[in-house]
MOPAC internal coordinates of N, CA, C and O (Angstrom, degrees):
PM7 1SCF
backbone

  N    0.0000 0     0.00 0     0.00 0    0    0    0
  C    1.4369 1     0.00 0     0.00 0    1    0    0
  C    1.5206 1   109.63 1     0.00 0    2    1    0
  O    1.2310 1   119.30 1   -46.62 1    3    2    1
  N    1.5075 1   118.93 1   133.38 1    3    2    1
  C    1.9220 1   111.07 1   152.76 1    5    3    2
  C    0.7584 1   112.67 1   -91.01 1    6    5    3
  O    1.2310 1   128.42 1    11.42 1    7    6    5
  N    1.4100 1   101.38 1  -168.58 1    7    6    5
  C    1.5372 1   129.27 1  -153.03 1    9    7    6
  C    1.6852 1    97.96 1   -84.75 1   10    9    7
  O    1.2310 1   117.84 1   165.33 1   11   10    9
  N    1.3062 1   121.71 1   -14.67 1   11   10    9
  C    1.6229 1   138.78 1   168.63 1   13   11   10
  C    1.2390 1   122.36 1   -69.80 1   14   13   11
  O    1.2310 1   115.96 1   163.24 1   15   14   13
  N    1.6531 1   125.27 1   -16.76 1   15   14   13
  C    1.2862 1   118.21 1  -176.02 1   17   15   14
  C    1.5891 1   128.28 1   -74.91 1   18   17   15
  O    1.2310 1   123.38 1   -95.25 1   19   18   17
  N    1.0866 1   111.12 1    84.75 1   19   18   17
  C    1.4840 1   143.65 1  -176.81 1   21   19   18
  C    1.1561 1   105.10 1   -77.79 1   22   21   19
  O    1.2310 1   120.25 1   -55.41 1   23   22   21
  N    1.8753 1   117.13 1   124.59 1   23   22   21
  C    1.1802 1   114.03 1   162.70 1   25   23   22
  C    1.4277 1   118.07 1  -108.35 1   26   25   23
  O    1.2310 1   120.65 1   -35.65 1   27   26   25
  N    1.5021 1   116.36 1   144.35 1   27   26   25
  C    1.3296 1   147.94 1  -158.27 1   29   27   26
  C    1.4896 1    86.25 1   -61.84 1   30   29   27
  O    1.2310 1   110.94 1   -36.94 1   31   30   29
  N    1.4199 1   134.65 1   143.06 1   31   30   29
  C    1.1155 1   141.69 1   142.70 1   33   31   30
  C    1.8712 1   117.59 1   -45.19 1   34   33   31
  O    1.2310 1   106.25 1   -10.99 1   35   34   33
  N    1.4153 1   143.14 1   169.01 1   35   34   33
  C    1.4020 1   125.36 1   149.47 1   37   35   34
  C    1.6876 1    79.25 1  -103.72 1   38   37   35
  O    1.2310 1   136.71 1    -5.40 1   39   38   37
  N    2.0390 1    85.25 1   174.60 1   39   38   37
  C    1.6087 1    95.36 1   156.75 1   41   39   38
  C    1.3308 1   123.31 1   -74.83 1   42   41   39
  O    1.2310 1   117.54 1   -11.91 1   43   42   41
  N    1.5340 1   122.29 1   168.09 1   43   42   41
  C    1.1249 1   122.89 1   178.55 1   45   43   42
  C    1.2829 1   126.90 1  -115.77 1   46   45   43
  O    1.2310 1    96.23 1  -110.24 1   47   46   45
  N    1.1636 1   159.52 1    69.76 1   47   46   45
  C    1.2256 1   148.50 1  -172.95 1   49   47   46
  C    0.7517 1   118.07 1   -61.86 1   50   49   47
  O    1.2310 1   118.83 1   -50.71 1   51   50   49
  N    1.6977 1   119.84 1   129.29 1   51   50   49
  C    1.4450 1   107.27 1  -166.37 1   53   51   50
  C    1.9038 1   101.50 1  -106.76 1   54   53   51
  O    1.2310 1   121.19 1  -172.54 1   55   54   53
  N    1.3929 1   115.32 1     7.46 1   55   54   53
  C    1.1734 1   130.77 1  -169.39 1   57   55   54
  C    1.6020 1   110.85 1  -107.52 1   58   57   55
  O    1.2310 1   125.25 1   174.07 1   59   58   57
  N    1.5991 1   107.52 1    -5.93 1   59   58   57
  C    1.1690 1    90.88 1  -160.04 1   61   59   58
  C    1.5576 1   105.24 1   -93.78 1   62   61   59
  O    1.2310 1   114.05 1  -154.99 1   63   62   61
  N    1.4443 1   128.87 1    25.01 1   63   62   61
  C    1.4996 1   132.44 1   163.23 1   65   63   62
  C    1.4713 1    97.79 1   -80.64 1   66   65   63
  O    1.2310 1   113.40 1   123.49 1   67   66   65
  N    1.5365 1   130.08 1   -56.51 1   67   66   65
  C    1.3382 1   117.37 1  -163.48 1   69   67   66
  C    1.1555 1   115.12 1   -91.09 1   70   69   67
  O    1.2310 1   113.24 1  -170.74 1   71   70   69
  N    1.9046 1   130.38 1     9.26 1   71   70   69
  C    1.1545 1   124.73 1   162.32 1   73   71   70
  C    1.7711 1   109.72 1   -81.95 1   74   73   71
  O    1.2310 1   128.10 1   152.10 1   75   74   73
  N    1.3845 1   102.01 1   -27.90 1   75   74   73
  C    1.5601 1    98.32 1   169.78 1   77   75   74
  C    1.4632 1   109.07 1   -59.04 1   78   77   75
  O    1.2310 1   120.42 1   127.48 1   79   78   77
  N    1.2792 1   116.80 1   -52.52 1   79   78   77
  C    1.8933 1   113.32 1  -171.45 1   81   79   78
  C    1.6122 1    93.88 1   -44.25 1   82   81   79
  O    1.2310 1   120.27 1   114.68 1   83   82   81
  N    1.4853 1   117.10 1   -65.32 1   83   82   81
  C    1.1077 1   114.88 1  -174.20 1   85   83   82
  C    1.4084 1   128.68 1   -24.28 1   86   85   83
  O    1.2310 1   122.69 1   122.85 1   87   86   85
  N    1.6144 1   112.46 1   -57.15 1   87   86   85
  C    1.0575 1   126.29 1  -141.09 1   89   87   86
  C    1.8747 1   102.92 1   -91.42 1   90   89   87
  O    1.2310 1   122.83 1   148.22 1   91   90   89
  N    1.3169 1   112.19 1   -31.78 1   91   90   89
  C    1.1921 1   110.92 1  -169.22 1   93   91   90
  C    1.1877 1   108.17 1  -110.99 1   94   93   91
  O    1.2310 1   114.38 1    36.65 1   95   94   93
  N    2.0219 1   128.25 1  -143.35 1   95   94   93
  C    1.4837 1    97.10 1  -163.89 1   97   95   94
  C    1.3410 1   108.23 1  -108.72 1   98   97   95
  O    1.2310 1   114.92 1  -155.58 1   99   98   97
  N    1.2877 1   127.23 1    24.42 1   99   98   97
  C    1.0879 1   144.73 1   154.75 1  101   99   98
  C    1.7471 1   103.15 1   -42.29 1  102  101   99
  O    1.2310 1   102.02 1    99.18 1  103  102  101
  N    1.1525 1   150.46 1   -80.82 1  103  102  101
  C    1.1666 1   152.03 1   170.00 1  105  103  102
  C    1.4749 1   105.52 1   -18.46 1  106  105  103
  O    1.2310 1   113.45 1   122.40 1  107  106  105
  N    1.6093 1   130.00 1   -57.60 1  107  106  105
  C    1.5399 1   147.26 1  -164.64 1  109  107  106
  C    1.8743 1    74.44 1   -52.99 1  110  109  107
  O    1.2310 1   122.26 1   102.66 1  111  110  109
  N    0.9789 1   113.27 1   -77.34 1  111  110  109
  C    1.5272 1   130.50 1  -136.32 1  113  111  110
  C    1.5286 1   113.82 1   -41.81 1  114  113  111
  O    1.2310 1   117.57 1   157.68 1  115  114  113
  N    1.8422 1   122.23 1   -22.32 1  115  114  113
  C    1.1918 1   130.52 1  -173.96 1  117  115  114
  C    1.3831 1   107.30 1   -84.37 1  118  117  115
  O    1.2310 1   123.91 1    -8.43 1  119  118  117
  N    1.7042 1   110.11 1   171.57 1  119  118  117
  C    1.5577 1   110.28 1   162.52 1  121  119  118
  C    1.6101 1   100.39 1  -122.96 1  122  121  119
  O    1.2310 1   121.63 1   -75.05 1  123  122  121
  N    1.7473 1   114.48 1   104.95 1  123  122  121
  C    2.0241 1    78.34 1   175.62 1  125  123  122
  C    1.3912 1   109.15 1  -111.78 1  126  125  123
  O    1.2310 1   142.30 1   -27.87 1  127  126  125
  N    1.1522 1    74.30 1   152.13 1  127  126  125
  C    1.8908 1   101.29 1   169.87 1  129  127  126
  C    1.3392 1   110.22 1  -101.63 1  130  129  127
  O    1.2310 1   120.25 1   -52.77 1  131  130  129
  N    1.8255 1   117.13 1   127.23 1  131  130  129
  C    0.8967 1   128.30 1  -177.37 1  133  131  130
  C    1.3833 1   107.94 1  -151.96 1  134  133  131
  O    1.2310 1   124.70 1   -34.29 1  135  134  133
  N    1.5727 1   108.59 1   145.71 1  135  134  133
  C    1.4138 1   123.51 1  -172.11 1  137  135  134
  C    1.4676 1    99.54 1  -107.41 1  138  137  135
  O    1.2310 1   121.01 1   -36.86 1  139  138  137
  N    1.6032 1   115.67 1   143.14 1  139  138  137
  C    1.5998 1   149.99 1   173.30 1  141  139  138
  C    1.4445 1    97.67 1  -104.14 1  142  141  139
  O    1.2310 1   123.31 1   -56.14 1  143  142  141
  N    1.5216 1   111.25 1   123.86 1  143  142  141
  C    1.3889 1   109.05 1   145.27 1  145  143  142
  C    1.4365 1   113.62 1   -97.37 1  146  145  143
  O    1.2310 1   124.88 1   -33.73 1  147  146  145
  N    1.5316 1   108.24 1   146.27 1  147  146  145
  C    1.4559 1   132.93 1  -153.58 1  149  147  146
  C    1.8484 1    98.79 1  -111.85 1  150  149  147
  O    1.2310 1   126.23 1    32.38 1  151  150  149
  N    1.3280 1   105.63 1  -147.62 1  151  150  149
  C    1.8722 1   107.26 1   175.38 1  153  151  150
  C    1.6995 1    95.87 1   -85.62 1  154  153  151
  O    1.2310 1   127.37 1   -52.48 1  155  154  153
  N    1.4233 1   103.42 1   127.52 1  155  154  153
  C    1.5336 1   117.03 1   158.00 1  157  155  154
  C    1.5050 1   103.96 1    59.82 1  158  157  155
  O    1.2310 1   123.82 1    56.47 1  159  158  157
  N    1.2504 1   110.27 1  -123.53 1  159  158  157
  C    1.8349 1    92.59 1  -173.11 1  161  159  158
  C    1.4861 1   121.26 1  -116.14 1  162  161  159
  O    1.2310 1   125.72 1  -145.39 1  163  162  161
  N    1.7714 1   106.61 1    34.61 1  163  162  161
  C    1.5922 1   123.32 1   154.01 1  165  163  162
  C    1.1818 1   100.10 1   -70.79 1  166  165  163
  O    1.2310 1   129.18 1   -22.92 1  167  166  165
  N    1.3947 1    99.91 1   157.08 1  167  166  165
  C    1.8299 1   124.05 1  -177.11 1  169  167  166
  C    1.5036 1    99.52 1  -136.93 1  170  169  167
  O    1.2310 1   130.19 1     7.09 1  171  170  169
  N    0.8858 1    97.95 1  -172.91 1  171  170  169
  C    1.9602 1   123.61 1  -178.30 1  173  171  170
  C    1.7813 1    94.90 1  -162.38 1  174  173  171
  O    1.2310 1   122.37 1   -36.63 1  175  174  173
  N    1.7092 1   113.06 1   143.37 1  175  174  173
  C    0.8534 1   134.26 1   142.27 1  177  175  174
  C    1.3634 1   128.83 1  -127.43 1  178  177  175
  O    1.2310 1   112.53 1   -28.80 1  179  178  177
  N    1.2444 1   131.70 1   151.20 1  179  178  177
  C    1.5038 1   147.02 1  -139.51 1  181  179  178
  C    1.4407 1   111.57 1  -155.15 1  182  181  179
  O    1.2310 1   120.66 1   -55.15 1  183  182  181
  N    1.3894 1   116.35 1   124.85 1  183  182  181
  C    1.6976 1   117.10 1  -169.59 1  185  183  182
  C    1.7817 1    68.46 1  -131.65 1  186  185  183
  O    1.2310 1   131.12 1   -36.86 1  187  186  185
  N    1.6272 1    96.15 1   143.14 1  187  186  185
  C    1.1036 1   117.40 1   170.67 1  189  187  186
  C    2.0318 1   108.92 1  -133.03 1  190  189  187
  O    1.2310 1   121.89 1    12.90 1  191  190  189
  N    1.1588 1   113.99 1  -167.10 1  191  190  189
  C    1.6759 1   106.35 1   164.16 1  193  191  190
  C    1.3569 1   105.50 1    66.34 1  194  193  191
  O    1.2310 1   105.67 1   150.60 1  195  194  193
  N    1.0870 1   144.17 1   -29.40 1  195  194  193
  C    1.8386 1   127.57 1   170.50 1  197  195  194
  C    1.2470 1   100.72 1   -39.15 1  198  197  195
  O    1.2310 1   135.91 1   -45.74 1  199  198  197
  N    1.6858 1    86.81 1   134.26 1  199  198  197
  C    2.0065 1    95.48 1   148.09 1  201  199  198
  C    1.0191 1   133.97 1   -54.08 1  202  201  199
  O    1.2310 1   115.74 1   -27.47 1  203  202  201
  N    1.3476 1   125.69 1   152.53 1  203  202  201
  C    1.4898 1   117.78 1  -144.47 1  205  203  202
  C    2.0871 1    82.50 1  -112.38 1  206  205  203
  O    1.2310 1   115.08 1  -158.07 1  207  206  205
  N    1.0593 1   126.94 1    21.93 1  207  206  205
  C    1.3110 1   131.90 1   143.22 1  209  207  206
  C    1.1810 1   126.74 1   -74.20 1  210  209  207
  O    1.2310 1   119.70 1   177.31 1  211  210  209
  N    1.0939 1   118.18 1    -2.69 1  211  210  209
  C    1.9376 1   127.28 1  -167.78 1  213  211  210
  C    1.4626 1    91.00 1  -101.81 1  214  213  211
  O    1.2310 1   128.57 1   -17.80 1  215  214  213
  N    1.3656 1   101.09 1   162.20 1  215  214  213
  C    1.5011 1   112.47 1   160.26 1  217  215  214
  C    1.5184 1   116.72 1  -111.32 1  218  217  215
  O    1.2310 1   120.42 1   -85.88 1  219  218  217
  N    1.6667 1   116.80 1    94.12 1  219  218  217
  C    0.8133 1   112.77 1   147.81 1  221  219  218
  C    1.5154 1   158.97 1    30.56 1  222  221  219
  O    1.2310 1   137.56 1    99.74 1  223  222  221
  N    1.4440 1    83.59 1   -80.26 1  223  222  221
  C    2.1143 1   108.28 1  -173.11 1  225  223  222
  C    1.4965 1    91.82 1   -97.10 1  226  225  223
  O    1.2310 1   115.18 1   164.81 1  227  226  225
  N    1.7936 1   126.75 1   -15.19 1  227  226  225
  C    1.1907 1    98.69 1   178.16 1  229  227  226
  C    1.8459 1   112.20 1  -102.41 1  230  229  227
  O    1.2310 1   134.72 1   174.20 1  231  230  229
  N    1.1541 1    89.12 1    -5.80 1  231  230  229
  C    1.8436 1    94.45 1   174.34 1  233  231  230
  C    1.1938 1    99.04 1   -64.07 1  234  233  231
  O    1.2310 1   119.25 1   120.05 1  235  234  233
  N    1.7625 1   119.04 1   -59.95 1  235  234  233
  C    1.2909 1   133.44 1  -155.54 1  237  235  234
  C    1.4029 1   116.58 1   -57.92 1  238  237  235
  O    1.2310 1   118.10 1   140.51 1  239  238  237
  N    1.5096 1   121.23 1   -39.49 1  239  238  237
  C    1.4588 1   146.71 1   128.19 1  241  239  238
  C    1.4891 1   107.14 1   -10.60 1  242  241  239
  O    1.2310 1   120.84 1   115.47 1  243  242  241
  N    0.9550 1   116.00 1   -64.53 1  243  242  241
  C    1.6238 1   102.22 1  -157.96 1  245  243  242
  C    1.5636 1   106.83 1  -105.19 1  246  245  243
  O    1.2310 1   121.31 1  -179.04 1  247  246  245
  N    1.2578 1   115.11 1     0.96 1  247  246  245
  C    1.5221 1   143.10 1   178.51 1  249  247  246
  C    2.0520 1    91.09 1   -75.89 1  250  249  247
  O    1.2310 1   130.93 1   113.29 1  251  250  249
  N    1.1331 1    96.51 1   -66.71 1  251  250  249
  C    1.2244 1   102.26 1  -169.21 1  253  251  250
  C    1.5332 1   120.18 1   -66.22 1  254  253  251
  O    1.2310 1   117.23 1   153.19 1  255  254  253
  N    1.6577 1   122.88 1   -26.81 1  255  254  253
  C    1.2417 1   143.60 1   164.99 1  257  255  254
  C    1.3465 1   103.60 1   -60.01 1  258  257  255
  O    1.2310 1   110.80 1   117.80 1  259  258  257
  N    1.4862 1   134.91 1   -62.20 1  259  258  257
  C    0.9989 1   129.08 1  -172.68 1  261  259  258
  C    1.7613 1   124.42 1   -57.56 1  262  261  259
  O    1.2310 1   138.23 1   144.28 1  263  262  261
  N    1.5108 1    82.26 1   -35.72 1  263  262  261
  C    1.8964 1    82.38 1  -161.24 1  265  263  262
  C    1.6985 1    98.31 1   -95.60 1  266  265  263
  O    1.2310 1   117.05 1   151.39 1  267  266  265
  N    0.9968 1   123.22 1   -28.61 1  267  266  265
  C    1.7144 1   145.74 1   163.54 1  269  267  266
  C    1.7080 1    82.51 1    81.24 1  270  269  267
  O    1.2310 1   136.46 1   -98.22 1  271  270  269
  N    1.3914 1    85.73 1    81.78 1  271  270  269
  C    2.1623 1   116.64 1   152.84 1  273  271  270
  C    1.3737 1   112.78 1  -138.56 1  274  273  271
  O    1.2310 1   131.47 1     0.20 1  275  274  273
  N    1.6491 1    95.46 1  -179.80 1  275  274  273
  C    1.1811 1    97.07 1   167.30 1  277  275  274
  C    1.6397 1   115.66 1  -111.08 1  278  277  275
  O    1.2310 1   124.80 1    -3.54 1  279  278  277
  N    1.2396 1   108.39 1   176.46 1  279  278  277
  C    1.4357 1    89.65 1   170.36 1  281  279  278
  C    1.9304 1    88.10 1   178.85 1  282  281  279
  O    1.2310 1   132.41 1    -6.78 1  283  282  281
  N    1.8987 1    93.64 1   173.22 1  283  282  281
  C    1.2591 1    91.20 1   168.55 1  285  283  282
  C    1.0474 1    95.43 1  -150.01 1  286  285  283
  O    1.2310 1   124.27 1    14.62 1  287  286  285
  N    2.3018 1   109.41 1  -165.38 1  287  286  285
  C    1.1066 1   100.50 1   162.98 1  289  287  286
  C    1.5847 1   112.09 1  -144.07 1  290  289  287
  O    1.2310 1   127.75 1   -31.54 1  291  290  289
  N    1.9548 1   102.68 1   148.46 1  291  290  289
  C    1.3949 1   104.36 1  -159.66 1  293  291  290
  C    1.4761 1    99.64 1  -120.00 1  294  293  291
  O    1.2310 1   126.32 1   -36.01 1  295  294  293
  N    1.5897 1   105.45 1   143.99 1  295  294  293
  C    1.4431 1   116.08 1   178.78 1  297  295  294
  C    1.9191 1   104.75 1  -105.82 1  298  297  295
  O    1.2310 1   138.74 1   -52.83 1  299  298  297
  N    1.6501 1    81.27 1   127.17 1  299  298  297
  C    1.6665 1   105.34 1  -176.45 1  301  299  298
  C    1.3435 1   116.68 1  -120.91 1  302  301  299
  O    1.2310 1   130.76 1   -26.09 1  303  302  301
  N    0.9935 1    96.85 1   153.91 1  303  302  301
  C    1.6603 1   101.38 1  -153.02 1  305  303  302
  C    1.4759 1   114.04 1   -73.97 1  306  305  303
  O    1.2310 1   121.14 1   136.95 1  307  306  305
  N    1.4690 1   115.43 1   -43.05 1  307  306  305
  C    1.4395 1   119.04 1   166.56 1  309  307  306
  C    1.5228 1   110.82 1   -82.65 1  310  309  307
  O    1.2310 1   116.43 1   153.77 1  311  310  309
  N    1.4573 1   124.39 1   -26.23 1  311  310  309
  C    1.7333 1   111.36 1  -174.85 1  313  311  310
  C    1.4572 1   117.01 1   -97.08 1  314  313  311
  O    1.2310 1   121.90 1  -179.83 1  315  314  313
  N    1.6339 1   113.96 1     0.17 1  315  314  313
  C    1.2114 1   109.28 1  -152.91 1  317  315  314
  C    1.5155 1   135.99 1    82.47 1  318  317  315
  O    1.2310 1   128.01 1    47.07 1  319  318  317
  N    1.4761 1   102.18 1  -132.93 1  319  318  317
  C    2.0958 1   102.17 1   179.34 1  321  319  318
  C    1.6659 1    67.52 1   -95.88 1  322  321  319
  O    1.2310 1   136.28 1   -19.59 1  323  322  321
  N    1.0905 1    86.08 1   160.41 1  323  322  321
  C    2.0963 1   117.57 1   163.09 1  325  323  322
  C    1.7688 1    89.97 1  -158.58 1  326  325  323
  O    1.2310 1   136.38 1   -46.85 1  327  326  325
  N    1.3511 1    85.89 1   133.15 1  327  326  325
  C    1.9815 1   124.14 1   172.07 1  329  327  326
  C    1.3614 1   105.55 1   -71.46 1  330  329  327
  O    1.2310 1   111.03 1   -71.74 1  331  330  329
  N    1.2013 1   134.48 1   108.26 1  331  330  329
  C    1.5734 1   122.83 1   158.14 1  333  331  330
  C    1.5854 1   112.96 1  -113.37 1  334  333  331
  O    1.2310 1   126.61 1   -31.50 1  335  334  333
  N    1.5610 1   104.90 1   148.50 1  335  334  333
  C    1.4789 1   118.12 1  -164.30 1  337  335  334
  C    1.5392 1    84.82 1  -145.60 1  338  337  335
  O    1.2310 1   130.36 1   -38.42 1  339  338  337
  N    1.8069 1    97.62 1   141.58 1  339  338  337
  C    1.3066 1   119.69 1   158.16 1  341  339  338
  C    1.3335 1   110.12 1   -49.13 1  342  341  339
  O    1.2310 1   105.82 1   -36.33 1  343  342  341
  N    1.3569 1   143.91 1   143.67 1  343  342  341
  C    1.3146 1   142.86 1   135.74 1  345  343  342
  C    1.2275 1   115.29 1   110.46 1  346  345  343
  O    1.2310 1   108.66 1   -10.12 1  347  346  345
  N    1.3914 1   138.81 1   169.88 1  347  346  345
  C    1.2848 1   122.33 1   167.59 1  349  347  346
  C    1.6418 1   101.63 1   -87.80 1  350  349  347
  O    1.2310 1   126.01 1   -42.45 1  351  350  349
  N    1.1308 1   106.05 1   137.55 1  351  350  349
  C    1.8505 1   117.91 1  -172.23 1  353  351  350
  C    1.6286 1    96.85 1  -147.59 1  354  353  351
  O    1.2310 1   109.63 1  -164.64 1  355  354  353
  N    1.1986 1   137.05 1    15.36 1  355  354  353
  C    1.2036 1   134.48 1   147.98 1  357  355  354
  C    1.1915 1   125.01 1   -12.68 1  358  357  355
  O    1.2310 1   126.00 1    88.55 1  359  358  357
  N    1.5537 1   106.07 1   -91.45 1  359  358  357
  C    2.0170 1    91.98 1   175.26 1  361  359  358
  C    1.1034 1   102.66 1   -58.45 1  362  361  359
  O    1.2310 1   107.37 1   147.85 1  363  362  361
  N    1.4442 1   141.14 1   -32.15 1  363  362  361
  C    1.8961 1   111.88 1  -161.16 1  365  363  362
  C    1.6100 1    97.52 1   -67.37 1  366  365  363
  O    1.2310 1   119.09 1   118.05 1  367  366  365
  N    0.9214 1   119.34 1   -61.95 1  367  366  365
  C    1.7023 1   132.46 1   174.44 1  369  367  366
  C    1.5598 1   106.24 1   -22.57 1  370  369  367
  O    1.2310 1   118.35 1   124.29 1  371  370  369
  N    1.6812 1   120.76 1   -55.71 1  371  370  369
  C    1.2868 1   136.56 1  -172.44 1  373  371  370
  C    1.5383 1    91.96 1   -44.21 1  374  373  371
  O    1.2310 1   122.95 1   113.28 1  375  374  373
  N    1.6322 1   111.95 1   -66.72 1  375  374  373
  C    2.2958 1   136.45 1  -151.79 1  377  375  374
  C    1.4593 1    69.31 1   -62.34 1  378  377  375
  O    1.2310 1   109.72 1   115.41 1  379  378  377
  N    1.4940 1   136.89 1   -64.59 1  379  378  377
  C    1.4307 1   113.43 1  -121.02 1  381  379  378
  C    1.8943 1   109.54 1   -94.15 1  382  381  379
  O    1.2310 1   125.36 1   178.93 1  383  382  381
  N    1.5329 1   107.30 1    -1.07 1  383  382  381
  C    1.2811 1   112.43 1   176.60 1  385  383  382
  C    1.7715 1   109.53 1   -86.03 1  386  385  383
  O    1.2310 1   131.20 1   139.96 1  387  386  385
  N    1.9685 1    95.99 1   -40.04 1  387  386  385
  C    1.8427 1    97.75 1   171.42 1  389  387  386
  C    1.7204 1   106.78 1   -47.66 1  390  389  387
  O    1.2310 1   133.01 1   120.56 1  391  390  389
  N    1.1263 1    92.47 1   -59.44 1  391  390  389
  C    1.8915 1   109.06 1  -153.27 1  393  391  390
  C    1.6970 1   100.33 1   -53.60 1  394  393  391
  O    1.2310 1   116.18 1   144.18 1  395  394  393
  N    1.6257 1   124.86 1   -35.82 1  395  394  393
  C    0.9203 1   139.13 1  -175.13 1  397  395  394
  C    1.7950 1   118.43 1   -61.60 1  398  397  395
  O    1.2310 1   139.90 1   139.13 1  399  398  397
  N    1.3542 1    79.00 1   -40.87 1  399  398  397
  C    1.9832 1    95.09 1   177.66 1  401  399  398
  C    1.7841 1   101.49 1    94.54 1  402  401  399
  O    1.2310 1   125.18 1  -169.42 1  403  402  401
  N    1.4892 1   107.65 1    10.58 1  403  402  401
  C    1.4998 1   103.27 1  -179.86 1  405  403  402
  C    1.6708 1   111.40 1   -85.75 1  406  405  403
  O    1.2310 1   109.04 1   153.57 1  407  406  405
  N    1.2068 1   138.13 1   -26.43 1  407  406  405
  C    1.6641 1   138.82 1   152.19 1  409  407  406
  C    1.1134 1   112.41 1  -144.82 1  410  409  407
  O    1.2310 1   117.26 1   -27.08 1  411  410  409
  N    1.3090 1   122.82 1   152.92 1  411  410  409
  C    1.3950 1   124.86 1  -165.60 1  413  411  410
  C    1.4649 1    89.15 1  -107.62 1  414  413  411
  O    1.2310 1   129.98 1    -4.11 1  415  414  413
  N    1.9826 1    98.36 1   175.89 1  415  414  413
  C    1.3232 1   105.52 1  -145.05 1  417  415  414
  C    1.6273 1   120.93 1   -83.88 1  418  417  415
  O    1.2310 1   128.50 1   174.71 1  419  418  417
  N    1.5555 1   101.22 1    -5.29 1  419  418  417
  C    1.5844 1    97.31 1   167.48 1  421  419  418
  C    1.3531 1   128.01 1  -110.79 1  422  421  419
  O    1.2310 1   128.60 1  -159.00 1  423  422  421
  N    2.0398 1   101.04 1    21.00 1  423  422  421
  C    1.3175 1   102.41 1   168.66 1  425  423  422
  C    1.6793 1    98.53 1  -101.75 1  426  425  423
  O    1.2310 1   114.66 1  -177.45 1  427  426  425
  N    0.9918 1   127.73 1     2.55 1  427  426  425
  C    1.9630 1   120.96 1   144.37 1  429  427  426
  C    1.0270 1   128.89 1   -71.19 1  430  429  427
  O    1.2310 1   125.07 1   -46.93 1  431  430  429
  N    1.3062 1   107.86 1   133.07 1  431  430  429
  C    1.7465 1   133.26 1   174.81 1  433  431  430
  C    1.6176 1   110.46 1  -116.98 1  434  433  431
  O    1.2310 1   107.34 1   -68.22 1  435  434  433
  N    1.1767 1   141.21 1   111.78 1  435  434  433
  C    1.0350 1   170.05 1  -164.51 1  437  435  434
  C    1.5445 1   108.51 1   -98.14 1  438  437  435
  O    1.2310 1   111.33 1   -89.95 1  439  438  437
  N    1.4012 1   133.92 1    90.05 1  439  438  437
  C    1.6315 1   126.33 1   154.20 1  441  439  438
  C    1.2167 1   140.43 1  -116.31 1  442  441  439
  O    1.2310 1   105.10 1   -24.77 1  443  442  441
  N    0.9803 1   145.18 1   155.23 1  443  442  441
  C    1.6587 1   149.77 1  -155.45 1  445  443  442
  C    1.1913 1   104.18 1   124.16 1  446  445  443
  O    1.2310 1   128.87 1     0.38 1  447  446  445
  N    1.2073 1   100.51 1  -179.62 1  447  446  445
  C    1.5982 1   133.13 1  -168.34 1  449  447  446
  C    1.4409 1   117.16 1   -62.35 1  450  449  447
  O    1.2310 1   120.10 1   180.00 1  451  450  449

């Protein structure tokens, strides 16, 4: 060997941990909740990621009974069903999916402001 034997750097991706979450079923596994701001100080919130074993219209139902909103639910082409509710209802949404037994608490992800 000389005094020249230099080793090559590799590349680095510094993305390529959260393209794996992405990519495999790591992504399936969350529920998130995320808030829309609307006109002035209306909001939108949005639960996406439920199993597609649940019913929906009857979560959304008792989602809306509890917190007294409105809300519905819309099918999108890349997310699937996604839950929408008047208002920000984030944490209530967060208690009422634990308490429910529909995902437990470190398969929630929580975003907004």
């Amino acid at each position: 060997m000389s005094d020249f034997d230099v080793q090559i750097p590799t590349t680095f991706d510094p993305f390529a941990d959260a393209n794996a979450e992405n990519s495999g079923a790591g992504s399936k596994d969350y529920v998130h909740i995320r808030v829309q701001q609307r006109n002035g100080r209306k909001s939108l919130t949005t639960v996406q990621g439920l199993k597609k074993e649940f019913s929906y219209n009857k979560i959304l139902k008792d989602l809306k009974k509890d917190f007294c909103c409105n809300g519905t639910v819309v099918q999108d082409p890349e997310l699937g069903q996604v839950i929408q509710l008047q208002g920000d209802q984030r944490k209530n949404v967060s208690t009422f999916l634990v308490q429910a037994g529909i995902v437990k608490k470190e398969h929630i992800k929580i975003h907004g402001f």
